[in-house]
C-alpha positions in Angstrom: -41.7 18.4 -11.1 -39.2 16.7 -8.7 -37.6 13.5 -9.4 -35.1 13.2 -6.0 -35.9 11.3 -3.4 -34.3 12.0 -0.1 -33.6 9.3 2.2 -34.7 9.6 5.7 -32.8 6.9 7.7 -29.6 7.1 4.9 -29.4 3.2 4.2 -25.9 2.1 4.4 -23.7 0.4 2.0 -21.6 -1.7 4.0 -19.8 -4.4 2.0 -19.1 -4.6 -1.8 -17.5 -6.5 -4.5 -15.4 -6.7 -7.9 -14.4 -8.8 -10.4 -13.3 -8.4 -13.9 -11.9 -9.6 -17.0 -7.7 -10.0 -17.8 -8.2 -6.1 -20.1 -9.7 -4.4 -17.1 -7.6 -6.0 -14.6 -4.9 -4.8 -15.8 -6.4 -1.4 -16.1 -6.0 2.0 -14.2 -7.8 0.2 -11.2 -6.4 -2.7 -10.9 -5.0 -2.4 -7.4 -9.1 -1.7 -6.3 -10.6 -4.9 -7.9 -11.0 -7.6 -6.0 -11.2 -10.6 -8.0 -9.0 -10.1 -11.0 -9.6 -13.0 -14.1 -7.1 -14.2 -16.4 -9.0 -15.9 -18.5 -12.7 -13.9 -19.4 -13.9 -17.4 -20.0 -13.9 -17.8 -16.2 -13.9 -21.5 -17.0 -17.0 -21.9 -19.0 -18.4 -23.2 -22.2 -19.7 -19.7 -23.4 -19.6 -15.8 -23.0 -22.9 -16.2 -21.4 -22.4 -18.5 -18.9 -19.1 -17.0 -17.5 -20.7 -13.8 -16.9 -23.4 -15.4 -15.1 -20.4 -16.8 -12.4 -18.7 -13.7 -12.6 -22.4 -11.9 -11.3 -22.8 -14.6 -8.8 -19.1 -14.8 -7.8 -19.9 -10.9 -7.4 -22.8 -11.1 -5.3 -21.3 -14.0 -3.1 -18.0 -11.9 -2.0 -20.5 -9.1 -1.3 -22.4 -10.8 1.2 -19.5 -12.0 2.7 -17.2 -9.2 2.9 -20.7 -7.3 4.7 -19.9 -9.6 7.3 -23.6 -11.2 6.6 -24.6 -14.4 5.4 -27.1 -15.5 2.2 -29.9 -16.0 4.7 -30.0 -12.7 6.0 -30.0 -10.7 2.5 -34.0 -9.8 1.8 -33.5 -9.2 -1.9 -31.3 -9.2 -5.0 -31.7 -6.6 -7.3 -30.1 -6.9 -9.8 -29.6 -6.7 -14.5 -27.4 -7.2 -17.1 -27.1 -6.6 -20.8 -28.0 -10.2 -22.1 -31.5 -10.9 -23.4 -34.2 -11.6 -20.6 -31.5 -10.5 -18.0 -30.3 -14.4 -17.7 -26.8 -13.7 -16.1 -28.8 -11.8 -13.5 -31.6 -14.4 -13.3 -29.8 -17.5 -13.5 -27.0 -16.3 -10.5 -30.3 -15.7 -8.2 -31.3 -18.9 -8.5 -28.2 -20.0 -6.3 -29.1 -17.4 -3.3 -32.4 -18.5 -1.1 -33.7 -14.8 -0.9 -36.7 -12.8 -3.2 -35.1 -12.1 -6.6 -36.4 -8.2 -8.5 -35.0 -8.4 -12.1 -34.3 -4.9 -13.8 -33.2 -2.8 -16.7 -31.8 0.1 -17.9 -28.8 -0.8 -19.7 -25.4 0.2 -18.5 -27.5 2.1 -16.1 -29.1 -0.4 -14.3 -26.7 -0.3 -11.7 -27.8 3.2 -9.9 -31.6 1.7 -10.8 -31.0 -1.0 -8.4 -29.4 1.3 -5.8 -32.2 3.7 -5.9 -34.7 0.7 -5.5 -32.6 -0.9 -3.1 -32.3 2.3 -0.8 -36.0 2.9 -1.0 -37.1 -0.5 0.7 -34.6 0.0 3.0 -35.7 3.5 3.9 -39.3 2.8 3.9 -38.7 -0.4 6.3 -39.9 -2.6 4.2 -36.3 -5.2 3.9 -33.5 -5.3 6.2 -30.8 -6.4 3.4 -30.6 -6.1 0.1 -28.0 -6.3 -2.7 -27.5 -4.4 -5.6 -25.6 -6.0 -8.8 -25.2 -5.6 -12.2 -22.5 -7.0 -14.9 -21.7 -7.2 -18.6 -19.2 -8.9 -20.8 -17.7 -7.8 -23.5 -18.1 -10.7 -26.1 -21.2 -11.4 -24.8 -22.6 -7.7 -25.3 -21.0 -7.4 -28.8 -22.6 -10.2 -31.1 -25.8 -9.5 -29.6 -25.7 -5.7 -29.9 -23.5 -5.9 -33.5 -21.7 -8.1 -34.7 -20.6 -11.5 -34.2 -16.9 -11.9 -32.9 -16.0 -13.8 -35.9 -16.5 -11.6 -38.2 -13.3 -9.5 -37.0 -15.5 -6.3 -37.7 -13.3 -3.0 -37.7 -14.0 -0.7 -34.7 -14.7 2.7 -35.1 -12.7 5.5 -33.9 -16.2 7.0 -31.9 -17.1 3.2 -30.1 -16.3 2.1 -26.3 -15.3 -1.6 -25.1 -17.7 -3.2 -22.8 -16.2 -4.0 -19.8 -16.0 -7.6 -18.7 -17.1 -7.3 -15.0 -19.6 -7.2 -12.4 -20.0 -5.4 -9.1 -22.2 -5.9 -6.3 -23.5 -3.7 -3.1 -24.9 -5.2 0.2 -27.1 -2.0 1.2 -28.8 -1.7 5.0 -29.5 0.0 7.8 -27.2 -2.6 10.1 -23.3 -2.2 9.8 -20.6 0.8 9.1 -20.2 2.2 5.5 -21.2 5.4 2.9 -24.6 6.2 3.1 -27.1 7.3 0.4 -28.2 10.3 1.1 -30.4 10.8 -1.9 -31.4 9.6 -5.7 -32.7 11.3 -8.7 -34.9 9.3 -11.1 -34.1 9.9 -14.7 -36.4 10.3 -17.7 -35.8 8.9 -21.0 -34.1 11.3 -23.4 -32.8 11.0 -27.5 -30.5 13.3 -28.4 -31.0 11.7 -32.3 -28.5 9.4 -32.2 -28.5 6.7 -34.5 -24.9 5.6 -34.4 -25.0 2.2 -32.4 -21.1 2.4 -32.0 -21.4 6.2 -30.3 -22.9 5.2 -27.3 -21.4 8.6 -25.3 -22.9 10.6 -27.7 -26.4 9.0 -27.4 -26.2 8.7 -23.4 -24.8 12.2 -23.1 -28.0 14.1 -22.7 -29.2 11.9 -20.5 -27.0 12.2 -17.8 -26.8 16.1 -18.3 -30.9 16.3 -17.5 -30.5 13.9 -14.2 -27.7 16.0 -13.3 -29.3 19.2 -13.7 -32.5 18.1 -12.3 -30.7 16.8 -9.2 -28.5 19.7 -8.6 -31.8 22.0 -8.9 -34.0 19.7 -6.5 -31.3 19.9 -3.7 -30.4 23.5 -4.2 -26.7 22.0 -4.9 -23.9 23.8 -7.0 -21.5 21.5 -8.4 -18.8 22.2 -5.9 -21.1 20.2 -3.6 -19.4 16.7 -4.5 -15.8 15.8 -4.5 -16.8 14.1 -7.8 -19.6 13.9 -9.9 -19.2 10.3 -11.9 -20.9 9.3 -14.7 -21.1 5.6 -15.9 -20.5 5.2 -19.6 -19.7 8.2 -21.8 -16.2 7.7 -22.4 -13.9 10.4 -23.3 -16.2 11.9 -25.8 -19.4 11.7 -24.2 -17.8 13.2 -21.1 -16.8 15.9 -23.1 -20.4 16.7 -24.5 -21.8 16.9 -21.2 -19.7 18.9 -19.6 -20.6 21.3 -22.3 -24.7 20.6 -22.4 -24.3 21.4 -18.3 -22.3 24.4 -19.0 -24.9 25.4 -21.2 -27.4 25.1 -18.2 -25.6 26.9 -16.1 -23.5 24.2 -14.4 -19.5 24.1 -14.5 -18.6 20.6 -13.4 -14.9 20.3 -15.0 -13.2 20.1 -11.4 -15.7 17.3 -10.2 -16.8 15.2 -13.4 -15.1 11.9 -14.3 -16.1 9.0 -15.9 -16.1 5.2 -15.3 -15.5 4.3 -18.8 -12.5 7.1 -18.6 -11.4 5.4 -15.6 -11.7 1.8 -15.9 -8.6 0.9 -18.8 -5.5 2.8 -19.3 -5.2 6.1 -21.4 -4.1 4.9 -25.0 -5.3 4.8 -28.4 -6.2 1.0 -28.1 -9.1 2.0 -25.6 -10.7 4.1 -28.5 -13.0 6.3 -26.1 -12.9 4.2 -22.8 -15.4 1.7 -21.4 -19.1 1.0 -21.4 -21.4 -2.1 -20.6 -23.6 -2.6 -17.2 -20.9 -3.7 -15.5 -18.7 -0.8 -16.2 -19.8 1.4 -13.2 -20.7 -1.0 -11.1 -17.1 -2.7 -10.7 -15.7 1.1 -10.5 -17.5 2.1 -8.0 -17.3 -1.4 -6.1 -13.6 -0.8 -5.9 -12.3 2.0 -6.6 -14.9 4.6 -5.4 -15.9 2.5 -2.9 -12.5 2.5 -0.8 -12.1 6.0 -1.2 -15.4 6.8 0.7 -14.6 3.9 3.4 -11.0 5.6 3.5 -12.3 9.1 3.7 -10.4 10.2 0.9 -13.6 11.2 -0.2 -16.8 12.7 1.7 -18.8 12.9 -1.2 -19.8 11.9 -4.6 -22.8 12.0 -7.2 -22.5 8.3 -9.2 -24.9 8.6 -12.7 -24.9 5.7 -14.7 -25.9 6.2 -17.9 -28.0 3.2 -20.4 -28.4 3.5 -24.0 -32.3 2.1 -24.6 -31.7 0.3 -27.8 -31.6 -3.4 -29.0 -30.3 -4.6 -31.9 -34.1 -5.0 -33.6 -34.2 -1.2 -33.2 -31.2 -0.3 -34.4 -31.9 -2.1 -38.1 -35.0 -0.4 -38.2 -33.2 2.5 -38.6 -34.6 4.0 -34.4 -32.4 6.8 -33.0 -31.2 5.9 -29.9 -33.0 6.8 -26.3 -30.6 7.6 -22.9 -30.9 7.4 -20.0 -29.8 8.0 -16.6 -30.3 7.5 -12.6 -28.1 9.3 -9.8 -27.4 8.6 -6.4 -25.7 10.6 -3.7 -23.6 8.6 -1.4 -21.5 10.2 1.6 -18.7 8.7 4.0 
């Protein structure tokens, strides 16, 4: 059973954007990110509503650094963390364009590339853009536990990022291509820690990458990098060792968003997480390495933890889950 698709006419990604919270902008990548935030109120009332302007501010620079305006984009695609998607849905209602709302947790953002890249392939939109975003304060009292409570974190949790990211993908324009995308299934590894989110995504992104480095043929030494989303230091550590296990050495080529994102100390606990996590990496930082050919080639997996806070007190282990997409300069 197959789940890569292989893209015919290569869509292009041929303008992006970033912007993040004060933590992340001053972060390993701050040089990349485009819109750097002082203040991760962004000038709103709530959590909620400054990372809807963050997504939309996202979205907007997208368009325009494409060289595009709002009226030719098709389609947003686009999720988020919060309940019923709102940052997503209520930054569409400013853009005049069709609207596709979507979900996979922190790995919604290669979810909307492979959906974006497959109208675009099969002729069906010209333009589309791909965006996802998350905020830390936001993501943590609806996920665990209100900010007030100044809840001890555990040596094993990740920080949600405070970002978003956005992709303007067609067949018009200069950029990286996507060459091809692997669906990914739904896996539980038996996790029920809801602060070990590397742990529960882990097997996840170690089936999508196997799966896509079987369908194509590939050995690892295919990509310059192979990037997951949101493991962290010890989730990137576990699957390196489940691939191994399958056959796969991917130590030269693996890194990790949420490794990548803040700088290396004990404060960052095991690195970053949260929809927007690979979405503002790649955005940036990835992104300007492809445009500047300082790299040909890279496989980006995002990786979603399936839970909500319902299933968690229940007492549910926690599903993964992960998408890939191959993107070359």
């Amino acid at each position: 059973m197959k789940r890569t698709i292989f893209f015919k006419n290569k869509p292009k990604i041929i303008g992006t954007s970033s912007i993040a919270g004060p933590k992340e902008s001053n972060g390993s990548l701050k040089e990349f990110i485009e819109t750097k935030l002082s203040d991760d109120m962004y000038g709103e009332k709530t959590f909620e509503k400054a990372e809807s302007r963050m997504l939309f501010t996202a979205i907007k620079n997208s368009i325009i650094n494409s060289k595009k305006t709002a009226k030719d984009v098709d389609a947003i695609i686009s999720g988020d963390l919060l309940n019923q998607i709102i940052a997503s849905t209520f930054s569409a209602r400013n853009f005049p364009c069709g609207y596709l709302g979507v979900y996979n947790a922190c790995a919604t953002f290669t979810e909307a590339l492979t959906l974006g890249a497959t109208l675009i392939d099969g002729g069906y939109l010209d333009t589309v853009v791909c965006a996802t975003s998350s905020h830390f304060s936001s993501a943590e009292r609806q996920y665990r536990y209100p900010l007030e409570l100044g809840c001890t974190r555990p040596p094993q949790s990740q920080w949600t990022v405070t970002g978003a990211g956005a992709s303007v993908l067609s067949m018009q324009g200069n950029g990286p291509k996507i060459i091809s995308a692997t669906i990914g299934k739904v896996v539980d590894f038996g996790v029920t820690d809801a602060n070990n989110m590397g742990a529960a995504m882990a097997s996840a992104a170690a089936d999508t990458i196997f799966n896509h480095l079987n369908d194509c043929g590939f050995s690892s030494d295919e990509y310059d990098l192979i990037v997951t989303g949101d493991l962290g230091t010890l989730g990137s550590r576990i699957v390196k060792d489940l691939l191994w296990e399958k056959g796969f050495d991917v130590e030269k080529q693996h890194v990790d968003c949420g490794e990548l994102i803040y700088n290396i100390c004990e404060d960052e606990y095991q690195g970053g997480s949260g929809a927007g996590c690979s979405s503002v990496v790649f955005n940036s930082y990835l992104y300007q390495r492809l445009r500047e050919k300082k790299l040909n080639k890279i496989l980006l997996v995002a990786t979603g933890a399936l839970l909500s806070s319902v299933s968690s007190q229940q007492g549910e282990s926690i599903p993964g889950i992960a998408h890939a997409v191959a993107v070359e300069c």
